[in-house]
C-alpha beads as a LAMMPS data file, in Angstrom:
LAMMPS data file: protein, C-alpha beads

163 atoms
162 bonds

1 atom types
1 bond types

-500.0 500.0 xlo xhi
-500.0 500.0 ylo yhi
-500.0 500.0 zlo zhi

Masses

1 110.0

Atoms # bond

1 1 1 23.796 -1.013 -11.674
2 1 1 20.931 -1.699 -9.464
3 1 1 17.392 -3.155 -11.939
4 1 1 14.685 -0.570 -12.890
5 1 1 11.484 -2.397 -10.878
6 1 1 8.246 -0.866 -12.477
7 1 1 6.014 2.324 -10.661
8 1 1 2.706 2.378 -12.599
9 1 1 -0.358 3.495 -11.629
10 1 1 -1.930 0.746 -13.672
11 1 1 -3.312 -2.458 -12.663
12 1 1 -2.371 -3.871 -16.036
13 1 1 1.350 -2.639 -15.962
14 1 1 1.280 -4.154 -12.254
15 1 1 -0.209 -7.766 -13.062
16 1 1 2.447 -7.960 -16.094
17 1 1 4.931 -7.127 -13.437
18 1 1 3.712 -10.021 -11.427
19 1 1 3.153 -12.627 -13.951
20 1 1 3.012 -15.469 -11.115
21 1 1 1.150 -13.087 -8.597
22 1 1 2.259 -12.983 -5.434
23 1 1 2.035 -11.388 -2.032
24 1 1 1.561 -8.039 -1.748
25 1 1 1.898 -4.823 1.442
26 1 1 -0.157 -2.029 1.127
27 1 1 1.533 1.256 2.483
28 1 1 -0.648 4.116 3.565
29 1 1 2.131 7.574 4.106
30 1 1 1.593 9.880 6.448
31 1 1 3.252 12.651 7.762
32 1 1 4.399 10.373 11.131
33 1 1 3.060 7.069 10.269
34 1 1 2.802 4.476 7.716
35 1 1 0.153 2.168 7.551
36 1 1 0.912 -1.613 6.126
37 1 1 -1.147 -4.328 5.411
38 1 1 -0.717 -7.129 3.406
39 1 1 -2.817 -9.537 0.447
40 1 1 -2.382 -12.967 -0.218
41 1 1 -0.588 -14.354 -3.211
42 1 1 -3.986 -14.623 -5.223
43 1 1 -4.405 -11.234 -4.722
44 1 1 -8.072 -12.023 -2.754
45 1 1 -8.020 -10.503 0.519
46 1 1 -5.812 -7.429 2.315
47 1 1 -5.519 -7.629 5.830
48 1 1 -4.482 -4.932 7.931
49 1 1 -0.651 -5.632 9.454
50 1 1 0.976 -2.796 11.988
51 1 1 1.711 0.830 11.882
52 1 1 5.183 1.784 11.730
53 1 1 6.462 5.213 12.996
54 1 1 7.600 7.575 10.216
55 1 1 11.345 8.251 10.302
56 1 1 14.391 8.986 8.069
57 1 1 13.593 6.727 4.864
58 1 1 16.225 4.551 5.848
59 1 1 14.861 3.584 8.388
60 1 1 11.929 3.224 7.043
61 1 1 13.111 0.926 4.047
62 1 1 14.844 -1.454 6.807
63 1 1 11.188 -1.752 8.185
64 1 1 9.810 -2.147 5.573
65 1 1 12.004 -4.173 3.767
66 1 1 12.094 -6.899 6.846
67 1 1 8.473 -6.991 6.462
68 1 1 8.627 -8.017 2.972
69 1 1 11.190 -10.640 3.129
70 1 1 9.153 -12.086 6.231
71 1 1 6.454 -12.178 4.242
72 1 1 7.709 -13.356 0.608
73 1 1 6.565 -10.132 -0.797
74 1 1 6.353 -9.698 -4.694
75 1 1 5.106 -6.275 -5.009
76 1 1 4.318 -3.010 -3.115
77 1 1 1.209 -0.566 -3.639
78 1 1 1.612 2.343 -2.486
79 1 1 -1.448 5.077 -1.474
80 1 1 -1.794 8.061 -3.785
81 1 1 -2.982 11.189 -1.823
82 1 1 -4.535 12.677 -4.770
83 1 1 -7.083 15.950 -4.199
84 1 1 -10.455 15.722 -4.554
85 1 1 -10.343 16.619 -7.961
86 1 1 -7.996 13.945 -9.043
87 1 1 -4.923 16.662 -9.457
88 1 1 -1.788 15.803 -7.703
89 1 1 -1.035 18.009 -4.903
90 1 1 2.269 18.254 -3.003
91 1 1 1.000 14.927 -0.982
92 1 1 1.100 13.123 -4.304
93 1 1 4.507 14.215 -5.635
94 1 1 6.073 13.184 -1.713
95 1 1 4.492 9.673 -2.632
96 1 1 5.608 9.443 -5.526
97 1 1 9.210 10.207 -4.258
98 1 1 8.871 7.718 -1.789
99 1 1 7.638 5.172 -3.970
100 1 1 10.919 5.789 -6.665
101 1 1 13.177 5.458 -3.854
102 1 1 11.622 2.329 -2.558
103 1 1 11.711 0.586 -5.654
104 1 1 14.969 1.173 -6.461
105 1 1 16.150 -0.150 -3.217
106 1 1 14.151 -3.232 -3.041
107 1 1 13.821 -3.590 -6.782
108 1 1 10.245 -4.641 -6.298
109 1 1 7.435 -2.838 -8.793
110 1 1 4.840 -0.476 -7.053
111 1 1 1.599 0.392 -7.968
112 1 1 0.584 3.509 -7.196
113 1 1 -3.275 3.311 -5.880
114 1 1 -5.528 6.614 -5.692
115 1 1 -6.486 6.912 -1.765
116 1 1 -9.009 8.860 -1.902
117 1 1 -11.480 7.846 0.551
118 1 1 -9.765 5.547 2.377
119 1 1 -9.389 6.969 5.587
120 1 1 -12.926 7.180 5.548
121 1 1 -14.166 3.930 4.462
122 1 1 -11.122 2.520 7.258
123 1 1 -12.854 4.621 10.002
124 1 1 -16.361 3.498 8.998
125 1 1 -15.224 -0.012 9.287
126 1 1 -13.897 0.470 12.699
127 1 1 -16.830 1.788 13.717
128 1 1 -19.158 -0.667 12.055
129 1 1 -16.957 -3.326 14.375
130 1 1 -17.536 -1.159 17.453
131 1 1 -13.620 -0.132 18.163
132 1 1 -13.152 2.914 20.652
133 1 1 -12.083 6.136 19.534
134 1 1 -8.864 5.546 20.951
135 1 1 -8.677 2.146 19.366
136 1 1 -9.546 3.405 16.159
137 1 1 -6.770 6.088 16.338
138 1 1 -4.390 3.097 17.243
139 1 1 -5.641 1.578 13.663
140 1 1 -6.644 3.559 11.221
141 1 1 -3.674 4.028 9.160
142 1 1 -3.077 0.042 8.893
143 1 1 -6.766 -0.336 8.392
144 1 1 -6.747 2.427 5.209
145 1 1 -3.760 0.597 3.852
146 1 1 -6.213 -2.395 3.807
147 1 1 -8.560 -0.512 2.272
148 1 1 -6.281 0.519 -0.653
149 1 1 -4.659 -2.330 -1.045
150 1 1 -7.921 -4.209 -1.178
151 1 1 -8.483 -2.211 -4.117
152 1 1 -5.762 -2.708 -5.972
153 1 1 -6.397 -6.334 -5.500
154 1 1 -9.713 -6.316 -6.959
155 1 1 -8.350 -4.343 -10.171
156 1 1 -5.467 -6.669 -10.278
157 1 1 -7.253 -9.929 -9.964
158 1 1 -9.979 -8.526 -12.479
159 1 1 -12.801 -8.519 -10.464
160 1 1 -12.571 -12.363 -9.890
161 1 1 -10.068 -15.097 -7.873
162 1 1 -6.736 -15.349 -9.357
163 1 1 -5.413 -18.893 -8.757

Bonds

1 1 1 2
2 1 2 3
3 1 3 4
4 1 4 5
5 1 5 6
6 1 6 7
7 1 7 8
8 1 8 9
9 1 9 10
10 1 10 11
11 1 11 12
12 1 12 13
13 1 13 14
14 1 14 15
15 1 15 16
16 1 16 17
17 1 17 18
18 1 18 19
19 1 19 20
20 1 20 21
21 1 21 22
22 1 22 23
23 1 23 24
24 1 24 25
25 1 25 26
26 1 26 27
27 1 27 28
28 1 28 29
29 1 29 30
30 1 30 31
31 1 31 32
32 1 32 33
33 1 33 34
34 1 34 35
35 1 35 36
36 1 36 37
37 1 37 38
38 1 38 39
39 1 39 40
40 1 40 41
41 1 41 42
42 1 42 43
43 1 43 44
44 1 44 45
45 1 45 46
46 1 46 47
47 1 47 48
48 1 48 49
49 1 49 50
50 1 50 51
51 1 51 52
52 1 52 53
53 1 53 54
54 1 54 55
55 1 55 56
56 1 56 57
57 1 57 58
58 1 58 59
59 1 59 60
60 1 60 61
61 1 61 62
62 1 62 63
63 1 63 64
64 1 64 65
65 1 65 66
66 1 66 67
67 1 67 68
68 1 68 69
69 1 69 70
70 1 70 71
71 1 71 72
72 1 72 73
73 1 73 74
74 1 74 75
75 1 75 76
76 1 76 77
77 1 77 78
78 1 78 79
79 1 79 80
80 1 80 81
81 1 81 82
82 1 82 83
83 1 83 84
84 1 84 85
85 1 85 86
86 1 86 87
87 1 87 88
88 1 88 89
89 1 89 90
90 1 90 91
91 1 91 92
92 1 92 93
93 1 93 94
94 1 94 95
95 1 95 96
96 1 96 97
97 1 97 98
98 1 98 99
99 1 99 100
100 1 100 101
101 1 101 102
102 1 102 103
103 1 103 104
104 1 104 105
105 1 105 106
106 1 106 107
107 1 107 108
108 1 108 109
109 1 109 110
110 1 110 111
111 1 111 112
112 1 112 113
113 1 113 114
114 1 114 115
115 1 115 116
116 1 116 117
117 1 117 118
118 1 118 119
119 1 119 120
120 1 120 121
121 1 121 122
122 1 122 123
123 1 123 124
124 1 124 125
125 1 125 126
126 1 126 127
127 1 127 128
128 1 128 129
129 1 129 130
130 1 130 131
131 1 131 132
132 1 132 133
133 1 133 134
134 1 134 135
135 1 135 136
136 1 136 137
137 1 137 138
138 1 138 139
139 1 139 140
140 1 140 141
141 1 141 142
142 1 142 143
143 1 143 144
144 1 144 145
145 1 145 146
146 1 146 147
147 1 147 148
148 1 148 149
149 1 149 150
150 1 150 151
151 1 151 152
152 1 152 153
153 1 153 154
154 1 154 155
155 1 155 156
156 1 156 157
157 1 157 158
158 1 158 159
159 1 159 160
160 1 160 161
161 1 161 162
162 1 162 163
């Protein structure tokens, strides 16, 4: 019988899932992509990695899971489409689907990170560095999984460096 990996959407559960820290991907879902990106093991900076077309989940998972074991991964947070109004729409409940069955096939705990926003803040910072519409459409999705992640990272590592 395959281990129960935590899904929390709670910094706390998270860090006392990762008691030695770790690296960490970011996954932004959408409906045909998924945005990564990626945080060192001190949980200081999230860097935007690629976009990966949206298939069958096994598929996906392969991805995915290559990704992680490239990249000594220790834990997955995962971007919470919530509405505006912080209820949980049918957007949330796929994500939450997704993030069960990816944590029960990589046995790796997920934090579940409210994305509202993101997109946003991603496509402000892509303008901010001057990137061309069609550049920014190339990016966005691995540039709002930076976003999230990066604030997961700053709840995880309390607001200061984690060593």
């Amino acid at each position: 019988m395959a281990k129960m990996a935590v899904i929390t959407t709670s910094a706390l559960e998270m860090r006392d899932a990762l008691p030695e820290g770790g690296g960490l991907i970011g996954l932004d879902l959408g409906t045909q992509t998924i945005g990564t990106a990626f945080a060192d093991a001190g949980w200081c900076i999230a860097s935007p990695g690629k976009t990966i077309a949206r298939g069958k989940f096994s598929v996906d998972k392969g991805t995915i899971a290559a990704l992680i074991t490239e990249r000594a991964i220790k834990g997955i947070v995962i971007g919470l489409p919530l509405n505006m109004d912080g209820s949980a729409g049918a957007r949330a409940q796929s994500a939450r689907a997704y993030a069960r069955n990816l944590s029960q096939a990589l046995e790796l705990p997920v934090l579940l990170w409210d994305e509202r926003w993101s997109t946003t803040s991603a496509e402000r910072g892509l303008i901010e560095q001057d990137f061309s519409r069609a550049k920014r459409k190339e990016r966005i999705d691995s540039a709002a999984a930076a976003v999230i992640l990066q604030a997961a990272c700053d709840a995880l590592a309390g607001g200061g460096m984690r060593f």
